[in-house]
Structure formats: C-alpha cells, structure tokens
C-alpha positions as CSV (number, residue, x, y, z in Angstrom):
1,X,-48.0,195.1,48.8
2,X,-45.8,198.3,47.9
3,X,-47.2,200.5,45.5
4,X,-44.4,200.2,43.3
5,X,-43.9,196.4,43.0
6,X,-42.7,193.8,45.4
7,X,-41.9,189.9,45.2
8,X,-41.8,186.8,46.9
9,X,-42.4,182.9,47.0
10,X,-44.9,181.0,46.2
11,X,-46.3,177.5,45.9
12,X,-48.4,175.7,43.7
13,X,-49.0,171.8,42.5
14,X,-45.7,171.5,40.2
15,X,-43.4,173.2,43.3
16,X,-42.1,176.3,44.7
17,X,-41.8,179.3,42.5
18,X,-40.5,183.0,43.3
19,X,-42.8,185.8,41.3
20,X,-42.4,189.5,40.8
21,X,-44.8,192.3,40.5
22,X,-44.2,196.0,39.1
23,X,-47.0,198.9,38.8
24,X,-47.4,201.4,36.5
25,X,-45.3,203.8,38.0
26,X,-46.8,207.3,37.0
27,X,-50.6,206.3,38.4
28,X,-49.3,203.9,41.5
29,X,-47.5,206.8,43.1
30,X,-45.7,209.1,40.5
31,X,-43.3,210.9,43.4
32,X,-42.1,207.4,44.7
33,X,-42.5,205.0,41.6
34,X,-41.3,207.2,39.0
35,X,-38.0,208.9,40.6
36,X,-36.3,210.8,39.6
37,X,-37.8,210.9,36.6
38,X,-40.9,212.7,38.8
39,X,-40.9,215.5,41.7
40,X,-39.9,213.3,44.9
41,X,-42.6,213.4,47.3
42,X,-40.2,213.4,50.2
43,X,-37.0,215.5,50.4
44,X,-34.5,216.5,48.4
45,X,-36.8,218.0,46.2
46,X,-34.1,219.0,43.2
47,X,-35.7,218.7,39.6
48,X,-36.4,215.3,38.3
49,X,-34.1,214.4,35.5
50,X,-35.6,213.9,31.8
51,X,-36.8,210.4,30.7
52,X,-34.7,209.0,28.0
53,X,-37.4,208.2,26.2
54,X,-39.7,210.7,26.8
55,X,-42.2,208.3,28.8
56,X,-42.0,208.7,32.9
57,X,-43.7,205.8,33.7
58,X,-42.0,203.3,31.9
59,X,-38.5,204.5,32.6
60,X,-40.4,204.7,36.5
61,X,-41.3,200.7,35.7
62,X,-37.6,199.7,34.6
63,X,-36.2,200.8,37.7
64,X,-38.9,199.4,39.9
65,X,-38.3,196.3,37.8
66,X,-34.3,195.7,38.0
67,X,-34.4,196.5,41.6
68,X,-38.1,193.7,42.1
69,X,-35.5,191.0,40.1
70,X,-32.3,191.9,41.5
71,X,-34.7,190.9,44.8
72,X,-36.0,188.3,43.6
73,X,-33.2,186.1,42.6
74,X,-31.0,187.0,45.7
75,X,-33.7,186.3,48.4
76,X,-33.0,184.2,51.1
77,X,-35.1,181.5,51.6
78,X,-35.5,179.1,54.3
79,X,-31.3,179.0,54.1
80,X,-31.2,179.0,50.1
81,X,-31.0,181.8,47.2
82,X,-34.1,182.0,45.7
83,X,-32.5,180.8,42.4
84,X,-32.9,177.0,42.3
85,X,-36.8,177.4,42.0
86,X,-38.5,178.4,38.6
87,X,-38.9,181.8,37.6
C-alpha cells in the first residue's frame, strides 16, 4: 500500500466494488504526501507553496484524493472501466 493512498477492486457477497484509500498526508510522509505544500524529499527542492487554507495536510489529502478517484474510476479491469461497479 503507498503511503499516500492507493485503490483497487474488490469483491464481496452483493458483487464487485472498486474502493479508495487516502492518508493523512502531513504524518504518512509529509515530503511526498503533502507537496508542494511541504519541502519535497527528493529534488527540486524550491520552497513549498502556502496552503490555501492554512492546513498542509488536508490540502496534502485533496490532492492525494482527486488523483486515488481520478484512478479509480478509469482503471482498467479485466477489459472494462472500473465504472459500471459500485462505488
């Protein structure tokens, strides 16, 4: 599992299902999660930019989460978009 988040399918009695999974950005891994609202770990190391709203962990978590979704939805899948299971 990533530190950040990560998602995949699943299974269960009622069907297949696709889930996604996002950390809390600032304690997972601050200089992965939480750019570039947080020093980089890795190169380039130019100053972080200021969180909107003040918070780096959540503004971290938003971008972890659009990109887990945007993953989760356009998976392929044994020849299929994730789509037509439940969410």
């Amino acid at each position: 599992m990533s530190k950040c988040g990560t998602h995949g399918p699943g299974q269960d009695k009622m069907g297949i299902f696709v889930y996604a999974w996002v950390g809390n950005s600032v304690t997972r891994c601050p200089g992965q999660c939480a750019w570039p609202f947080h020093q980089p770990i890795y190169e380039p190391q130019a100053p972080p930019l200021v969180a909107r709203n003040g918070d780096v962990g959540i503004d971290g978590m938003i971008i972890n989460l659009a990109t887990v979704l945007a993953g989760t939805v356009t998976d392929i899948s044994e020849g299929q978009l994730a789509h037509p299971y439940r969410l």
